[in-house]
PQR file of N, CA, C, O and H, with PARSE charges and radii, in Angstrom:
ATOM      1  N   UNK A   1     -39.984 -70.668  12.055 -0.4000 1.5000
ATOM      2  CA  UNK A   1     -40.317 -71.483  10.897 -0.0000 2.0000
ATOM      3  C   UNK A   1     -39.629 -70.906   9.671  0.5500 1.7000
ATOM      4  O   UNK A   1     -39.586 -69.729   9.312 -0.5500 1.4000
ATOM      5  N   UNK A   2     -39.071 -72.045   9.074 -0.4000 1.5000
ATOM      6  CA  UNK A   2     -38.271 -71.373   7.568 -0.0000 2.0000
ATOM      7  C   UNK A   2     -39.072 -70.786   6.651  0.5500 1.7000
ATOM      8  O   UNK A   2     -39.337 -71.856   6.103 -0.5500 1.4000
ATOM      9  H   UNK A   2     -39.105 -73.001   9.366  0.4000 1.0000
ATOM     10  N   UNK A   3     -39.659 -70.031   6.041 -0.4000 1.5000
ATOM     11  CA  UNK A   3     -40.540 -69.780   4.989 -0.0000 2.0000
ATOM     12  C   UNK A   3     -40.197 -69.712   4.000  0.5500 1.7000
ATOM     13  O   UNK A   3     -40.754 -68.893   3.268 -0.5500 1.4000
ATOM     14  H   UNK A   3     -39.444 -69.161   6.486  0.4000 1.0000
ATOM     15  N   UNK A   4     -38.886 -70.701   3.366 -0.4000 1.5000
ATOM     16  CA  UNK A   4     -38.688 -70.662   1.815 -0.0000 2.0000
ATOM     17  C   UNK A   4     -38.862 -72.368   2.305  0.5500 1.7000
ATOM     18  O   UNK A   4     -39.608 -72.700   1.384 -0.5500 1.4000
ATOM     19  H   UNK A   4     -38.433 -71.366   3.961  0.4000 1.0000
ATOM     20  N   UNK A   5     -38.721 -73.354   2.935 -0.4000 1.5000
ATOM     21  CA  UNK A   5     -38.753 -74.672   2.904 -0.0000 2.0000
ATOM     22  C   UNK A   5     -39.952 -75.114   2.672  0.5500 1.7000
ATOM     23  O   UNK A   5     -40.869 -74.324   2.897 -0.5500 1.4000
ATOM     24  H   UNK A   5     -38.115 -73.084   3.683  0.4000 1.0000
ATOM     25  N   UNK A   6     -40.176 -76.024   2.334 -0.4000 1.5000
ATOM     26  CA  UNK A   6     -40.913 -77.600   1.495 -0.0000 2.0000
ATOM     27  C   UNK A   6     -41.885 -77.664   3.149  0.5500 1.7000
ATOM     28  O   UNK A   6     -41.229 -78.251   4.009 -0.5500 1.4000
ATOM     29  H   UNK A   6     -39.431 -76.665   2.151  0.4000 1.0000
ATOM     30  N   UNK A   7     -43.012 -77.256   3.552 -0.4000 1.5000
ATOM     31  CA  UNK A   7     -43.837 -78.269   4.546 -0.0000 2.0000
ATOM     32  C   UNK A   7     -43.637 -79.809   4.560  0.5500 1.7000
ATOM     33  O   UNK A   7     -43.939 -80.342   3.492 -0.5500 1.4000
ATOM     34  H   UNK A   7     -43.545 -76.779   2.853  0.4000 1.0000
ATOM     35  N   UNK A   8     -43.323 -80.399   5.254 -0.4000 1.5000
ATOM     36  CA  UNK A   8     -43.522 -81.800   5.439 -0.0000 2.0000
ATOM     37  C   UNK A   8     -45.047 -82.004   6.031  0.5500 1.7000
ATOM     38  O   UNK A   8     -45.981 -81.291   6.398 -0.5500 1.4000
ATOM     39  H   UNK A   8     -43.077 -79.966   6.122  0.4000 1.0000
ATOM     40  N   UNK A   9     -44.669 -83.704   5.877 -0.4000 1.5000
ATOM     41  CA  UNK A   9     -45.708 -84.426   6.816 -0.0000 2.0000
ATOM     42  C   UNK A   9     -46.062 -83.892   7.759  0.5500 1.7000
ATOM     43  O   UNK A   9     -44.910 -83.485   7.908 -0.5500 1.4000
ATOM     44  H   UNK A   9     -43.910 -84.283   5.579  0.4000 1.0000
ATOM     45  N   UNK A  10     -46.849 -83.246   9.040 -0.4000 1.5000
ATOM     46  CA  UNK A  10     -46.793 -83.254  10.256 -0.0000 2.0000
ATOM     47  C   UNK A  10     -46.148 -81.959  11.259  0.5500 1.7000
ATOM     48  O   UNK A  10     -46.078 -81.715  12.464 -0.5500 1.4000
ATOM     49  H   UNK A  10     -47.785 -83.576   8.919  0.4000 1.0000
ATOM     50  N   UNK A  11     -45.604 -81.106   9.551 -0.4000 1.5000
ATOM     51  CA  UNK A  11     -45.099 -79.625  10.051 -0.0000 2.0000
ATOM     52  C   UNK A  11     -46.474 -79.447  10.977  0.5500 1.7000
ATOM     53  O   UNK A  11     -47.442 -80.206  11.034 -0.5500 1.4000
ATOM     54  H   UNK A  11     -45.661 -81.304   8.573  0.4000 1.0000
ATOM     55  N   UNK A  12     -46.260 -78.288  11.633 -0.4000 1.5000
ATOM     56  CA  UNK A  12     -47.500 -77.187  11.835 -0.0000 2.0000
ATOM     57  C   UNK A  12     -46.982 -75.822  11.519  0.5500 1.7000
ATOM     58  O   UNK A  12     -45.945 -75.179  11.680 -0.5500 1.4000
ATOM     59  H   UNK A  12     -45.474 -77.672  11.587  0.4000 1.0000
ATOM     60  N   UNK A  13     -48.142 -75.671  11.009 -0.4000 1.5000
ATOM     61  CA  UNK A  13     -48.494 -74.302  10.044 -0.0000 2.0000
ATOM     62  C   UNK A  13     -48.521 -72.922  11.048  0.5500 1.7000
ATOM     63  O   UNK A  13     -49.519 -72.810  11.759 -0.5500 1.4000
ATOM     64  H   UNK A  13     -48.985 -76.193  10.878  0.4000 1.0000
ATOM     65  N   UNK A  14     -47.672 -72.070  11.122 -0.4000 1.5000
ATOM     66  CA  UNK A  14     -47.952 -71.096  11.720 -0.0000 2.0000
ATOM     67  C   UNK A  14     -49.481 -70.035  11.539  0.5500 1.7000
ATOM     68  O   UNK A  14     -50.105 -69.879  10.489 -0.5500 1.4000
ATOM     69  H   UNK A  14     -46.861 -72.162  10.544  0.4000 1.0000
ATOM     70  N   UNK A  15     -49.743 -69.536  12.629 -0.4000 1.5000
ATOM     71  CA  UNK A  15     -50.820 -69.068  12.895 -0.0000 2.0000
ATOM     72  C   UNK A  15     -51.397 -67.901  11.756  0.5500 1.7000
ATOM     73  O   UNK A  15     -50.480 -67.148  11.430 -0.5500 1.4000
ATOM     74  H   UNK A  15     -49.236 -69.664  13.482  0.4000 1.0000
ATOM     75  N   UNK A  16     -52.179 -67.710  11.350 -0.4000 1.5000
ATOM     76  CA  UNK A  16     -52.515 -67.103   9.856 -0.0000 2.0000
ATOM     77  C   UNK A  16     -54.072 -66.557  10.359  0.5500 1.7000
ATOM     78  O   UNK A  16     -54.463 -67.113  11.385 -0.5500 1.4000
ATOM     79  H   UNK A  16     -52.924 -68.322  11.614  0.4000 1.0000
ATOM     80  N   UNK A  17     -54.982 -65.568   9.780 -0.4000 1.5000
ATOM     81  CA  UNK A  17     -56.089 -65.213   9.542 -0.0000 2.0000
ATOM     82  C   UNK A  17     -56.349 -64.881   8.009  0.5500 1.7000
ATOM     83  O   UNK A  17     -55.728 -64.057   7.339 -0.5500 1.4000
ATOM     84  H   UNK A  17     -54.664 -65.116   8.946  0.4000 1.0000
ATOM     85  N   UNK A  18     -57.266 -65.593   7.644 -0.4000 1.5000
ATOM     86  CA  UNK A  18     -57.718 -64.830   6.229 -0.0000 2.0000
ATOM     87  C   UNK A  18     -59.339 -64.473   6.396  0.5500 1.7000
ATOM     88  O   UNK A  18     -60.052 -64.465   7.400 -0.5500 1.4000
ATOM     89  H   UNK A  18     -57.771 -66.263   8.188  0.4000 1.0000
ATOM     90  N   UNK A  19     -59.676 -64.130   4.751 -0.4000 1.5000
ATOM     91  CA  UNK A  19     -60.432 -63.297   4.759 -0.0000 2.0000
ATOM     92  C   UNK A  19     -61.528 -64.666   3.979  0.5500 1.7000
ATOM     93  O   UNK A  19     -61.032 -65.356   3.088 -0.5500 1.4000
ATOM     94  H   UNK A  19     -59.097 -64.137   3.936  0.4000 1.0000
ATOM     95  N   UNK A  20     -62.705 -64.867   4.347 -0.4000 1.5000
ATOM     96  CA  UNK A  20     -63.288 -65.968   4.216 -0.0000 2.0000
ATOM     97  C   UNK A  20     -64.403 -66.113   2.514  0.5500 1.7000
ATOM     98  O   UNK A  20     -65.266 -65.382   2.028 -0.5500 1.4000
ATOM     99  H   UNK A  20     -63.109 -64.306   5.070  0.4000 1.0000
ATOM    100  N   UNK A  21     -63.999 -66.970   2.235 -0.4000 1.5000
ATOM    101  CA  UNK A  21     -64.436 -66.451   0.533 -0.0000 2.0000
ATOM    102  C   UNK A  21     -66.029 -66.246   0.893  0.5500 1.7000
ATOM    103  O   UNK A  21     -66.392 -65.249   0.268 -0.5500 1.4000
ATOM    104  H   UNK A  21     -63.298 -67.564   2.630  0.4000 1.0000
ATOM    105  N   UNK A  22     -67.035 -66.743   1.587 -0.4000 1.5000
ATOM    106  CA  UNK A  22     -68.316 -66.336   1.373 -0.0000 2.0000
ATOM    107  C   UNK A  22     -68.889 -65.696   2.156  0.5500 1.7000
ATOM    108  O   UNK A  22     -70.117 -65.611   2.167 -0.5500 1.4000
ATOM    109  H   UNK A  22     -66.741 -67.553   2.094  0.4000 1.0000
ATOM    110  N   UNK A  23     -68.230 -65.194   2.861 -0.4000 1.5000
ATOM    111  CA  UNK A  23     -68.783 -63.492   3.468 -0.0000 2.0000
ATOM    112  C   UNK A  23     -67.479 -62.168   3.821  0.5500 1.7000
ATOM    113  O   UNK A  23     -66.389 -62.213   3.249 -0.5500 1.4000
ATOM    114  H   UNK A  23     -67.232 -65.264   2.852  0.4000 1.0000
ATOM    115  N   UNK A  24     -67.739 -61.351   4.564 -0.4000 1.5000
ATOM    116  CA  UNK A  24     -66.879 -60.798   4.876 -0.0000 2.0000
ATOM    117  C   UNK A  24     -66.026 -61.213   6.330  0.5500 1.7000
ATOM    118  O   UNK A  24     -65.023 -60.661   6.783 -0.5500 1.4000
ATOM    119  H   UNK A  24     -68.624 -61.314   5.028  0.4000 1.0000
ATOM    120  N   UNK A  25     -66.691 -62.228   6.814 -0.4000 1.5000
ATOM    121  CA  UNK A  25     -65.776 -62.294   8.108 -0.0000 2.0000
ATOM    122  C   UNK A  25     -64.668 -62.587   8.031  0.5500 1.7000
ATOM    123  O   UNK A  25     -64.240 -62.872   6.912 -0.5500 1.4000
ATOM    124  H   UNK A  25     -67.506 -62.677   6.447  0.4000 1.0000
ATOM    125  N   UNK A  26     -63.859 -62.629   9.069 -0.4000 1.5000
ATOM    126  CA  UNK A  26     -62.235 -62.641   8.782 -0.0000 2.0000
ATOM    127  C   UNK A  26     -62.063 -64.330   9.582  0.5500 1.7000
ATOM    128  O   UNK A  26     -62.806 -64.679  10.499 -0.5500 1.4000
ATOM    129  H   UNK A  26     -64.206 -62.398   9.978  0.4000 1.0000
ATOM    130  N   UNK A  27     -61.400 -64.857   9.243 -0.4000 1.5000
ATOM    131  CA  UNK A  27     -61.217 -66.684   9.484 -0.0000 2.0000
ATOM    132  C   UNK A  27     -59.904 -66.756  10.298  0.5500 1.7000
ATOM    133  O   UNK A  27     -59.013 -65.977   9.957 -0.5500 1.4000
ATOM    134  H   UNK A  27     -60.796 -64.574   8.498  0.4000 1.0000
ATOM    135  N   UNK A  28     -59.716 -67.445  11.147 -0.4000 1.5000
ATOM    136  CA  UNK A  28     -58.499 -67.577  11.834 -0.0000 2.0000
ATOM    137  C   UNK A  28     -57.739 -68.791  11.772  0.5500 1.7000
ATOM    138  O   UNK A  28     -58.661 -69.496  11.362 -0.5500 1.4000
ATOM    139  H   UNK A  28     -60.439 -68.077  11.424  0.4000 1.0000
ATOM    140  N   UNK A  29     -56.650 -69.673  11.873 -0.4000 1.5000
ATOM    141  CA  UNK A  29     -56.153 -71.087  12.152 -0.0000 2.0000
ATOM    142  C   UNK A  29     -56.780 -71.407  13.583  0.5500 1.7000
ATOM    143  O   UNK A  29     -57.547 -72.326  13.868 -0.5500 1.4000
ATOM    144  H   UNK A  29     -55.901 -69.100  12.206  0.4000 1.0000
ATOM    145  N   UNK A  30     -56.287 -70.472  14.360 -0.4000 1.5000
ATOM    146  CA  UNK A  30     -56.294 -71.368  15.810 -0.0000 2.0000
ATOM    147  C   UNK A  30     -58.051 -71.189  15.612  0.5500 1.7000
ATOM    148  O   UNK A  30     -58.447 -72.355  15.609 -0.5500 1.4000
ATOM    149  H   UNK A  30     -55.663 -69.725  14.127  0.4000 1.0000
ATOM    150  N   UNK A  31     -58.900 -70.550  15.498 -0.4000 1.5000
ATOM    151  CA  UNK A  31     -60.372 -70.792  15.531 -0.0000 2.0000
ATOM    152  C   UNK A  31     -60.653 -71.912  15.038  0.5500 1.7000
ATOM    153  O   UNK A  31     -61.159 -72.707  15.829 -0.5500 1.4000
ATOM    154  H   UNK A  31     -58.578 -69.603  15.501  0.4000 1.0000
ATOM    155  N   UNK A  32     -60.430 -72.412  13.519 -0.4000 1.5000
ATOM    156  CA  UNK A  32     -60.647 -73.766  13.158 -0.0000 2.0000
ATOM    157  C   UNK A  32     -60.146 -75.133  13.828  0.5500 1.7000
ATOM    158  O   UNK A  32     -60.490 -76.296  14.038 -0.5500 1.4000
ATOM    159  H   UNK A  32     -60.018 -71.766  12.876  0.4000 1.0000
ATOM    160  N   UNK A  33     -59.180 -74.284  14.008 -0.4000 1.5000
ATOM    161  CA  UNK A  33     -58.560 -75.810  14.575 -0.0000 2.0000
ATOM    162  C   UNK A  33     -59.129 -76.449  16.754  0.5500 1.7000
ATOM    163  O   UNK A  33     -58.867 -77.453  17.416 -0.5500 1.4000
ATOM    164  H   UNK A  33     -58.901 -73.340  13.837  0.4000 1.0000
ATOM    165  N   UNK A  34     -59.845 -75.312  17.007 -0.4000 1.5000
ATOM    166  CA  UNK A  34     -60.463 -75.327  18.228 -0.0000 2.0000
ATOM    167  C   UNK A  34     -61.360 -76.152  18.012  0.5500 1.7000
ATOM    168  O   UNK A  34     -61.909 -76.631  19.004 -0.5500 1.4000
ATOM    169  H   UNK A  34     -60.058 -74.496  16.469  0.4000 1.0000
ATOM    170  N   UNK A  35     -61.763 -76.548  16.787 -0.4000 1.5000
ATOM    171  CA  UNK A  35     -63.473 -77.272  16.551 -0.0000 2.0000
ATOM    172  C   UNK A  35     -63.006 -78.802  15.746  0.5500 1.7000
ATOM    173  O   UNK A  35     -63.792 -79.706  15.463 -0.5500 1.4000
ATOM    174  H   UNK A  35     -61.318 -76.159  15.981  0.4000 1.0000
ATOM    175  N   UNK A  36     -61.483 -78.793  15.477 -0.4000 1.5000
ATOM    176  CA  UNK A  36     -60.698 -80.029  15.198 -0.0000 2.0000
ATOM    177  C   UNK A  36     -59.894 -79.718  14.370  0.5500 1.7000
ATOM    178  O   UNK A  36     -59.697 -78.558  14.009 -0.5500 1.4000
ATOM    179  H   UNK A  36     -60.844 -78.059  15.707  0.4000 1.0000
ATOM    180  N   UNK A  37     -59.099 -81.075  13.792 -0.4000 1.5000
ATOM    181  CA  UNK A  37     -58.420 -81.198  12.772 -0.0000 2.0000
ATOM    182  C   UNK A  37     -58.541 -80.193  11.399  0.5500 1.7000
ATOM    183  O   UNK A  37     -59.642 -79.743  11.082 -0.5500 1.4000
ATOM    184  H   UNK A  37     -59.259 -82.018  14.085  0.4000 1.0000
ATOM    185  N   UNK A  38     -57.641 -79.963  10.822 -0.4000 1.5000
ATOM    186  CA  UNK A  38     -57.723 -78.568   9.327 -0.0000 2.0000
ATOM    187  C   UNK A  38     -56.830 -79.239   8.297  0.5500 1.7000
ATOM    188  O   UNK A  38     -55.713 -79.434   8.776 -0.5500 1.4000
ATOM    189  H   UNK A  38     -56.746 -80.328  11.079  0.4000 1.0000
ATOM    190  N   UNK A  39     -56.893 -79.465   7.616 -0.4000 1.5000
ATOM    191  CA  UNK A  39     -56.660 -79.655   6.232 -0.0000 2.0000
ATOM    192  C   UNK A  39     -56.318 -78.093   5.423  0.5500 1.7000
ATOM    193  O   UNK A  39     -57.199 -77.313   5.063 -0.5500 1.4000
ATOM    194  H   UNK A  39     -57.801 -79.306   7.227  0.4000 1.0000
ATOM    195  N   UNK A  40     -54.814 -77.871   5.248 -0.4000 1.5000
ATOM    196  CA  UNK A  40     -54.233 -76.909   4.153 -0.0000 2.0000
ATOM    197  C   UNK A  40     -54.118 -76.865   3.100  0.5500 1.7000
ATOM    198  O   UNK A  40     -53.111 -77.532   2.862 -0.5500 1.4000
ATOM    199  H   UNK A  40     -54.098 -78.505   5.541  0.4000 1.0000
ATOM    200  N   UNK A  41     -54.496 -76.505   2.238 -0.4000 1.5000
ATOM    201  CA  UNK A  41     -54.035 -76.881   0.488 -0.0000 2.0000
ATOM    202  C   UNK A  41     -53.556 -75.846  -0.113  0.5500 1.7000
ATOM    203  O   UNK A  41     -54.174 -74.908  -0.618 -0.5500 1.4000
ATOM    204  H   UNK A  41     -55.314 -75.963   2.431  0.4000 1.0000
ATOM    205  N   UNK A  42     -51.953 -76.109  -0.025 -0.4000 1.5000
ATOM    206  CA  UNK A  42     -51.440 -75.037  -1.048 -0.0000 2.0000
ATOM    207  C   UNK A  42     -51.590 -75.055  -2.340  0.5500 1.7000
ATOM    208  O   UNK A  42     -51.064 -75.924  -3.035 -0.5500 1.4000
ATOM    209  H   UNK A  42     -51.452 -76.871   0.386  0.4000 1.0000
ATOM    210  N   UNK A  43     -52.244 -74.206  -2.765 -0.4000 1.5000
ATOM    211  CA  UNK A  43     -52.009 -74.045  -4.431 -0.0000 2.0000
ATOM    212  C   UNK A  43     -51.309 -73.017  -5.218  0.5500 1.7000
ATOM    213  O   UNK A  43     -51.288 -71.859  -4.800 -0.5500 1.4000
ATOM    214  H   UNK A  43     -52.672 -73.500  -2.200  0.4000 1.0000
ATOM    215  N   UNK A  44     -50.669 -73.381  -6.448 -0.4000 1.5000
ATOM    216  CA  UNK A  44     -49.802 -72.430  -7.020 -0.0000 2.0000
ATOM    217  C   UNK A  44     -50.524 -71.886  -8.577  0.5500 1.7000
ATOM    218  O   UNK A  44     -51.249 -72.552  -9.316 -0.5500 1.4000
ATOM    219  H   UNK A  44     -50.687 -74.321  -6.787  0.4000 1.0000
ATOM    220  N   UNK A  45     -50.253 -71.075  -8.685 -0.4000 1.5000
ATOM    221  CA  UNK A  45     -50.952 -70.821 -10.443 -0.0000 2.0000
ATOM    222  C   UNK A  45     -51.637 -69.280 -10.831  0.5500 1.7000
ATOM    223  O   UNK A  45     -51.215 -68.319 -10.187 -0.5500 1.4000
ATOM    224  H   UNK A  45     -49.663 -70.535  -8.085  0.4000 1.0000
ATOM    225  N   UNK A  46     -52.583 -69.074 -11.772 -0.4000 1.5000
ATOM    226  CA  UNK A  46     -52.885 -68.233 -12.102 -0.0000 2.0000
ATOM    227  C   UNK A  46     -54.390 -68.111 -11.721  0.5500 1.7000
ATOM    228  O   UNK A  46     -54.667 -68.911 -10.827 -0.5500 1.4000
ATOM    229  H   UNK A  46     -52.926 -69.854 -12.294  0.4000 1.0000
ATOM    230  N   UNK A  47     -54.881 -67.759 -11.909 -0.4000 1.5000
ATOM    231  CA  UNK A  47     -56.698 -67.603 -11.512 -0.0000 2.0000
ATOM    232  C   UNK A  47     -57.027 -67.306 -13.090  0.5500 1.7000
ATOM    233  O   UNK A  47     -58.187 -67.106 -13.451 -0.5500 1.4000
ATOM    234  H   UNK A  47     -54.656 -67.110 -12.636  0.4000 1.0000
TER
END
């Protein structure tokens, strides 16, 4: 996967774990996506 290119429509997202905002457990892609469809939202900016 290119990682400076634009996601399209219908890419798939390579496999990722993060860290889950309301506890400490750690979150996976392929775990969510075992229980269905996932919705990504990149966001850019400052906090």
């Amino acid at each position: 996967m290119d990682t400076t290119a634009t996601p399209k429509l219908g890419d798939r997202a390579p496999g990722f774990e993060l860290g889950a905002a309301n506890n400490a457990d750690i979150v996976s892609l392929d775990a969510i996506l075992r229980k269905g469809p996932a919705i990504v939202e990149f966001l850019r900016g400052t906090w």
